[in-house]
N, C-alpha and C positions, 0 to 999 in steps of 0.2 A: 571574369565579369567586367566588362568596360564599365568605365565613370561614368555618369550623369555628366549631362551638359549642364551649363550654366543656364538655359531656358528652361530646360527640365522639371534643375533644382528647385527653380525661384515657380513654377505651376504648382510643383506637389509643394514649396512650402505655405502659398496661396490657400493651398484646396485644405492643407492642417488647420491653417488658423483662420479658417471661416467656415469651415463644413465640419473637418473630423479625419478619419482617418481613411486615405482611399481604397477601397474594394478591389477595385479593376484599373489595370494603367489605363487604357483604351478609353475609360468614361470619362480619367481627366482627361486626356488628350483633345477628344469628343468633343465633352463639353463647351473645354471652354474655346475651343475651332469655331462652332458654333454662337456660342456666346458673344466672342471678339469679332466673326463674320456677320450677325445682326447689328453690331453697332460701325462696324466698316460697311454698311449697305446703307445706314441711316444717315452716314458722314458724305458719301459718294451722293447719295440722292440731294440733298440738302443745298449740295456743292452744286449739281447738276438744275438743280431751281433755279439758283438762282444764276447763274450761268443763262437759263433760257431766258429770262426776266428783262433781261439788256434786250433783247426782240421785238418787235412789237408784235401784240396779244394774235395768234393765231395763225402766224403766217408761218411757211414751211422751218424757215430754219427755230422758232420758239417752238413748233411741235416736234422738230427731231429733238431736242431738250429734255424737253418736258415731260414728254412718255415717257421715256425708261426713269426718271427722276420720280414718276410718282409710281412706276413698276416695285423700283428698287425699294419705295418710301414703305410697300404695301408687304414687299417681300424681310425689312427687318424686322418688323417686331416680331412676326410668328418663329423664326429663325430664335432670335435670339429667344423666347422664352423656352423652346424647345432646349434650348441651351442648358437654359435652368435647370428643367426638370432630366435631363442628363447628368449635370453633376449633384444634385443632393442622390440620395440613396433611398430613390424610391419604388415602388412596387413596379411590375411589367406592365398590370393592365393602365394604371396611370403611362408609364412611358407610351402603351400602346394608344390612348387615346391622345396624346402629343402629337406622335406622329399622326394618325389619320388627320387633327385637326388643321397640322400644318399641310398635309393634300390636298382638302378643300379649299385650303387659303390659295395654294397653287395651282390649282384650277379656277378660282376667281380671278387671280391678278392673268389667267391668259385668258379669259373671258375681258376684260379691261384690254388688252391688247388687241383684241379682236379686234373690241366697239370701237377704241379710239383712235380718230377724232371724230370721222364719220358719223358713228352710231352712240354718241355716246352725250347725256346731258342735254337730251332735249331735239340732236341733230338726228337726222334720216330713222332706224328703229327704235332707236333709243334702248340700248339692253344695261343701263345704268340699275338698277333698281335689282334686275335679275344679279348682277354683278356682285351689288354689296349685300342684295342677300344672302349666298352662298359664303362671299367673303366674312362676313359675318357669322358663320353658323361655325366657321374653320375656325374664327378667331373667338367664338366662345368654346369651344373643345379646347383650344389651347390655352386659356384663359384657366378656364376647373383643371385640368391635369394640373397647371402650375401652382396655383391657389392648395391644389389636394398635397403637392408633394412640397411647399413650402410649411406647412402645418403638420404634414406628419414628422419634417424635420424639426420642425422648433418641439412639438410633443415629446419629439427625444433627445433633444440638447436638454430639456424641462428636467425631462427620468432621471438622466444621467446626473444634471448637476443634483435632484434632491438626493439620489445614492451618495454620490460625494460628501453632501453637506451630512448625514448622517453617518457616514464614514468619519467624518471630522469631529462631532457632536460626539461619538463613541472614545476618539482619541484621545478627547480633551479633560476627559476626566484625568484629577490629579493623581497621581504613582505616589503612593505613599516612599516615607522617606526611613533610612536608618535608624534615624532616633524614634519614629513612629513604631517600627516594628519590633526593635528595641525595649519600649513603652510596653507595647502588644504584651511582647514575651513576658515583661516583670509584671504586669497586671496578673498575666493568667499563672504565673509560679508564686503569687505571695500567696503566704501560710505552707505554701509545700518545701521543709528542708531536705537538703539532701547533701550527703557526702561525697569522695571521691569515688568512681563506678557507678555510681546513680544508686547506692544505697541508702536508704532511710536512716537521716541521723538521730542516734538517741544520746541523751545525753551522764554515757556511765563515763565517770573518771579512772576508775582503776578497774585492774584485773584480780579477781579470786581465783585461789587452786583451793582444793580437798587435800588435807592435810597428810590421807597417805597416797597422793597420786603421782608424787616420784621419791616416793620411798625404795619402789626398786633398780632408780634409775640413780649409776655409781658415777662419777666424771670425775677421770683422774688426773688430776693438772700433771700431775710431774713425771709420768710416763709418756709416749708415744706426742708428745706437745713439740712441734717444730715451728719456730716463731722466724720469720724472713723476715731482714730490713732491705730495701733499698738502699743503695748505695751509686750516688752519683748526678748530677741535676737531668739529664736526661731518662735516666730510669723516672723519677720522680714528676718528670712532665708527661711520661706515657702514662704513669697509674693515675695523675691527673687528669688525661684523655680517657683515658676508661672509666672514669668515674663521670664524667660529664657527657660520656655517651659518642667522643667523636669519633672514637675507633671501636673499632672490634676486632678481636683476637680469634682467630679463626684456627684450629687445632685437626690435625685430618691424621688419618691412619695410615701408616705404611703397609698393613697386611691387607691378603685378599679375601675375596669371598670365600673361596675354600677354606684359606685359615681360619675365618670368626665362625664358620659352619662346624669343622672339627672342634674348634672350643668349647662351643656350645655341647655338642653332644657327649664333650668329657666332662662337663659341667653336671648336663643330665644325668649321666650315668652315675657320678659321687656324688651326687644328690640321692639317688635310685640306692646305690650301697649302704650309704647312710643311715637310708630309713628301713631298709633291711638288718643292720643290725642293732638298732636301737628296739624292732620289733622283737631280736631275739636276746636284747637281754632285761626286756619285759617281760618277756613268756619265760626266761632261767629264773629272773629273779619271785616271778609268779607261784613254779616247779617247788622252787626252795622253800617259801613262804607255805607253799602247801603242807612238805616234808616235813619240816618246823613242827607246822601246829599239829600232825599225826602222832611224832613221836612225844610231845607234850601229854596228848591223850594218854598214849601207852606208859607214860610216866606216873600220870598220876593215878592211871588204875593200879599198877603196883602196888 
């Protein structure tokens, strides 16, 4: 993509900061062609006046002057407002009624070209009158289109800034603050305590047992009790870290799947024997108890 020229840049930054954003390159371009070509026909005429003026009033060389100087005077305004209503961003039928208005204008000023000097202001048919009526009629057409598409632009520079300002009006509301929300929380948590987990604190100081509920539980300090010291400043710094959480001791198995699957099932199985014969020396011990109490009977009928 080629650069922007340096006239380019400085049209579209013109067309931002007094219209908005441009639609179409071609309508700046247009526009303002237009725009700068009615006011370079209004400087040429102007120049060309008075240029004739040094003449004296009518004679050939003040009419070669003069006519195109008041051609050119009739030819800038419709031009340049036609300009106008090319760069705001207005509807077709307005643009269209631009244009037709600027047609009629240019068909008056070659009607003015006809009549003058001859026919014009009183001399031989005099077509002055028919002249600036039509030029007239061209330059009220162009007149309402520009009038129409100046108002519909400021109606929408209006929209746009009240959306903003209500854009703004929304933003400005204050963002409550830390210590606000803060606030918030302790307001809505007083009267509610709670302890560590989010449980409801009650307030027991101690703990009761039932006096035989470890009656059948034996702890034998002096058997099977293996007590590890540490020994060494670096042992003593890891049980340190483990105890504050920095490390963790990660333990992993040498066997395979297969291995802890065979274990299990031998597990299972002397699990399964187990209670196989604990069944059968309930039902011996049951046999005997019955045997027992028979020969009891037979004893004591004797």
């Amino acid at each position: 993509m080629a650069a922007e020229s340096p006239s380019e840049g400085y049209l579209f930054d013109l067309y931002r900061r007094y219209i908005g954003e441009p639609e179409d390159r071609t309508d700046v371009y247009l526009g303002f062609g237009l725009f700068l070509g009615g006011i370079g026909f209004a400087i040429v005429a102007l120049l060309l006046y008075l240029w004739s003026s040094t003449f004296e009033a009518r004679t050939a060389s003040h009419l070669a002057w003069a006519e195109p100087a008041y051609a050119l005077a009739m030819m800038a305004l419709p031009v340049l407002m036609l300009g106008i209503v090319v760069l705001l961003p207005s509807e077709r039928r307005v643009l269209y009624t631009s244009i037709a208005g600027v047609v009629i204008a240019i068909v008056a000023i070659g009607g003015f070209v006809y009549a003058y000097p001859d026919d014009w202001n009183g001399y031989g048919a005099d077509y002055t009158a028919v002249v600036v009526a039509v030029y007239a009629v061209g330059l009220a057409g162009i007149t309402a289109s520009t009038g129409a598409a100046l108002i519909a632009h400021y109606l929408d520079m209006a929209r746009t800034a009240k959306q903003v300002e209500t854009v703004d009006e929304e933003d400005d509301d204050p963002e409550l603050t830390d210590a606000e929300v803060r606030e918030d929380i302790d307001d809505a948590m007083e009267g509610v305590e709670l302890s560590w987990g989010g449980v409801e604190k009650t307030e027991h100081k101690r703990l009761s047992f039932s006096e035989d509920e470890f009656d059948e539980v034996n702890v034998d300090t002096a058997a099977g009790t293996k007590t590890t010291r540490s020994t060494g400043v670096d042992q003593q710094v890891a049980g340190l870290k483990g105890l504050k959480g920095g490390e963790t001791t990660t333990t992993t198995s040498s066997s395979t799947v297969d291995d802890q699957t065979q274990k299990l099932k031998e597990l299972r199985e002397q699990k399964r024997q187990e209670e196989s014969s604990a069944d059968a020396d309930t039902k011996s011990v049951a046999f005997l108890a019955s045997v027992r109490t028979r020969l009891r009977e037979l004893v004591s009928r004797d």
